[in-house]
C-alpha positions in Angstrom: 87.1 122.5 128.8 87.1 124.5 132.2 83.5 125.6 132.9 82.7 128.6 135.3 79.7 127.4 137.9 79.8 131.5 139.6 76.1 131.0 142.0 74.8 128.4 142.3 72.2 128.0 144.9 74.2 129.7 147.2 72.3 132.6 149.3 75.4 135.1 150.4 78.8 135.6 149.1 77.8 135.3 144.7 76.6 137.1 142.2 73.1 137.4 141.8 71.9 139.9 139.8 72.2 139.6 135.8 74.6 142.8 136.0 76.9 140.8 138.7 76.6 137.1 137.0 77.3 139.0 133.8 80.4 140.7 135.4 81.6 137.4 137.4 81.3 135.2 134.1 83.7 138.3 132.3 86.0 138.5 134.9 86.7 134.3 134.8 86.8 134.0 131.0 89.8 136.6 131.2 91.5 134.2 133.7 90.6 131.0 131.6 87.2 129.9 131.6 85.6 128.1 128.4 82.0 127.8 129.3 79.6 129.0 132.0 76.6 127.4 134.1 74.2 129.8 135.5 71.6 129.6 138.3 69.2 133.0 137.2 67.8 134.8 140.1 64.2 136.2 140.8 63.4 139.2 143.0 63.9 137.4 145.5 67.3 135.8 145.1 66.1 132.2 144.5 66.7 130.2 141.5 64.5 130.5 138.6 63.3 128.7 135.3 61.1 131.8 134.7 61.2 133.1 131.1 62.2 136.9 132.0 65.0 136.4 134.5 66.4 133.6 132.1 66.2 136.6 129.4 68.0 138.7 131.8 70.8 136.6 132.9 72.0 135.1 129.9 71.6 138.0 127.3 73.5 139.8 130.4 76.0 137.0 130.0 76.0 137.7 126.8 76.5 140.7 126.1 79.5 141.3 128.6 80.9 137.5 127.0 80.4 136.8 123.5 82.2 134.4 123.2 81.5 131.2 125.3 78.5 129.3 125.6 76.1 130.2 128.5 73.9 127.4 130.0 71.6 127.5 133.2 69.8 125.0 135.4 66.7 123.8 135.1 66.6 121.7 138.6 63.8 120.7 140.2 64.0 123.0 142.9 63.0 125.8 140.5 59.6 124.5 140.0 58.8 121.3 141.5 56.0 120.1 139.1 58.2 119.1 136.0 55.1 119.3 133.4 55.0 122.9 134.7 58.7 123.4 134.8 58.6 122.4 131.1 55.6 124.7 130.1 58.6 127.4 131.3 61.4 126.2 129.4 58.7 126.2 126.1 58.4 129.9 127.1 61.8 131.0 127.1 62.2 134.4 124.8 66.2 134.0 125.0 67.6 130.8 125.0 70.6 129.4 126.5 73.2 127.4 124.4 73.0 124.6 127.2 70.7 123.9 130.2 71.6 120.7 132.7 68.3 118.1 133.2 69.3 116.3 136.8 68.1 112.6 135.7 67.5 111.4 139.6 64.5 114.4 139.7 60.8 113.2 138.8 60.3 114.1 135.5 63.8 114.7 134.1 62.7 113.2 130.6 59.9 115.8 130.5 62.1 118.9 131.0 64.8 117.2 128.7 62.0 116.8 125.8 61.1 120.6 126.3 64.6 121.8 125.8 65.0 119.3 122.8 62.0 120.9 121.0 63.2 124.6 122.0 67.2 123.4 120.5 68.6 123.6 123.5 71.4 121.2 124.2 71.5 119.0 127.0 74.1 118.4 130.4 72.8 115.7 132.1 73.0 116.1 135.5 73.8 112.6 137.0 74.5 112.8 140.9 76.8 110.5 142.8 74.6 108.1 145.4 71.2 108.6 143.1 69.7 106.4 140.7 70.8 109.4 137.9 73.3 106.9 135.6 70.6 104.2 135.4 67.8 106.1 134.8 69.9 108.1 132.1 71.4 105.3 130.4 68.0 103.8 129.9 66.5 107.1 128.5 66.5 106.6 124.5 68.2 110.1 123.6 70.9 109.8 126.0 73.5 109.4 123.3 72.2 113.3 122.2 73.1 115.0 124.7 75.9 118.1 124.6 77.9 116.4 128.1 77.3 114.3 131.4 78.0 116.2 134.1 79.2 113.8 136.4 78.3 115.4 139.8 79.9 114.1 142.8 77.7 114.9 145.9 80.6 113.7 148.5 82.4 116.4 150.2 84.8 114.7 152.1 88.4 115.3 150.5 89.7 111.3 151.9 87.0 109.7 150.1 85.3 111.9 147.1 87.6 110.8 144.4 86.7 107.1 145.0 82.8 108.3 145.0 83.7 110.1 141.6 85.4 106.7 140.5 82.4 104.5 141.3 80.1 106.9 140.2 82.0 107.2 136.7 82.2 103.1 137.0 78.3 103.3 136.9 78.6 105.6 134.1 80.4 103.2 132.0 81.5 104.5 128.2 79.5 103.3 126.1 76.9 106.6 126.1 79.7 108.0 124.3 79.0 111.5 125.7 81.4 113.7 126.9 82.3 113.5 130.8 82.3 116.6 132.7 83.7 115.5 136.2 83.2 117.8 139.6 82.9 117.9 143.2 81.4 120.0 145.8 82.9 121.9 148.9 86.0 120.2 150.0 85.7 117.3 147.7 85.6 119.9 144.8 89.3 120.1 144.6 90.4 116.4 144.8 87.9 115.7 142.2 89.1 118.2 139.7 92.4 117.1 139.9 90.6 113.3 139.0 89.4 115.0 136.5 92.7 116.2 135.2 94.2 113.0 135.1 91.6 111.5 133.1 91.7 113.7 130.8 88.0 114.7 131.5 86.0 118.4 130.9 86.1 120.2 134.4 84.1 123.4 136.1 84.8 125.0 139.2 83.1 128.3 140.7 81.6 129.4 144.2 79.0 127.1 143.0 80.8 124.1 143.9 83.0 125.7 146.9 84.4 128.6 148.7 87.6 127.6 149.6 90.8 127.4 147.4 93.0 124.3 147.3 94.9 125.4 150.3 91.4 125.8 152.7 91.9 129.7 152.1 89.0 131.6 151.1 88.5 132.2 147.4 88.2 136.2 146.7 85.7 135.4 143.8 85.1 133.0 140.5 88.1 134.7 139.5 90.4 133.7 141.6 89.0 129.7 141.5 89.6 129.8 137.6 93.2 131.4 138.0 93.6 128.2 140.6 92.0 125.7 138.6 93.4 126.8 134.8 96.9 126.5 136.4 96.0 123.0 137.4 95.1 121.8 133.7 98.0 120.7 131.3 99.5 123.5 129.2 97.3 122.9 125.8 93.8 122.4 127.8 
């Protein structure tokens, strides 16, 4: 499964506006994308958990792709108190297929509980260098959730793959969850192509970097799908 990460928290260069996220999401499933991961914007341009602009973005999303599965973040930079972050999440009006609970954030379990009781499936978000794995393999529902998105925080192209390795080492199988693997700026690509060889669900978008394998800069999520579909065996 390739997933399409198109904002991010990123402030310049991606689409923000459910009309743009919509349009970048369309323009990546046509190149190969399975799946999308969505940071909704407010007014402002900074991430949101709030009911409307979760409306907005994935029935955009939606509407312009019908036929992948949207999720969107719920991290705790949104709202920082997680009881209040999970009042949100109950008040959702349209609700995402997924949503991604990071489990090294204060009060993951809460926010995970709230999308449990709305039916919406879980990506646990476990970071590289956090105590994510073993807080998450300690939870009692961890063997419900949808994937693990194994999130490797190193962006150093020399050593990233051996942080994905240990981090998937504290992972272990026995969750037996799905493993979405991926990196971040110039660790994105060597971890992808990990990924690859394991056989492992991968994502890529201006979420994770800017740059295609080369150091060039990527156009738009188009053009890092095109990249990264060409790098996944011929039946992926």
């Amino acid at each position: 499964m390739l997933q399409v990460c198109p904002n991010g928290s990123r402030t310049e260069g991606v689409p923000v506006s459910p009309a743009e996220i919509a349009a970048a999401v369309r323009a990546a499933v046509d190149v190969g994308a399975d799946d999308a991961h969505l940071h909704p914007r407010d007014e402002a341009g900074a991430d949101t958990v709030e009911p409307a602009h979760v409306a907005a973005a994935v029935a955009a999303v939606r509407a312009s792709t019908p036929s992948i599965q949207v999720g969107v973040t719920t991290g705790e930079w949104t709202v920082p108190d997680p009881v209040e972050r999970a009042a949100r999440i109950r008040a959702w009006t349209v609700l995402p297929d997924h949503a991604s609970v990071n489990f090294h954030e204060d009060g993951a379990e809460l926010v995970a509980e709230a999308l449990f009781e709305r039916g919406v499936a879980i990506e646990a978000g476990i970071f590289s260098g956090t105590d994510g794995a073993r807080r998450f393999l300690r939870w009692p529902h961890a063997h419900h959730v949808l994937r693990i998105l194994a999130e490797v925080t190193d962006p150093d192209p020399e050593t990233a793959t051996d942080t994905a390795k240990a981090l998937l080492g504290e992972l272990g199988t026995r969750h037996g969850r799905p493993v979405l693997l991926h990196g971040e700026e110039d660790g994105a690509w060597p971890v992808l192509r990990l990924a690859v060889r394991l056989n492992m669900d991968v994502r890529m978008g201006l979420e994770d970097t800017l740059a295609l394998p080369d150091g060039s800069p990527a156009a738009d999520n188009a053009a890092l799908i095109q990249t990264a579909r060409a790098l996944l065996p011929p039946d992926a």
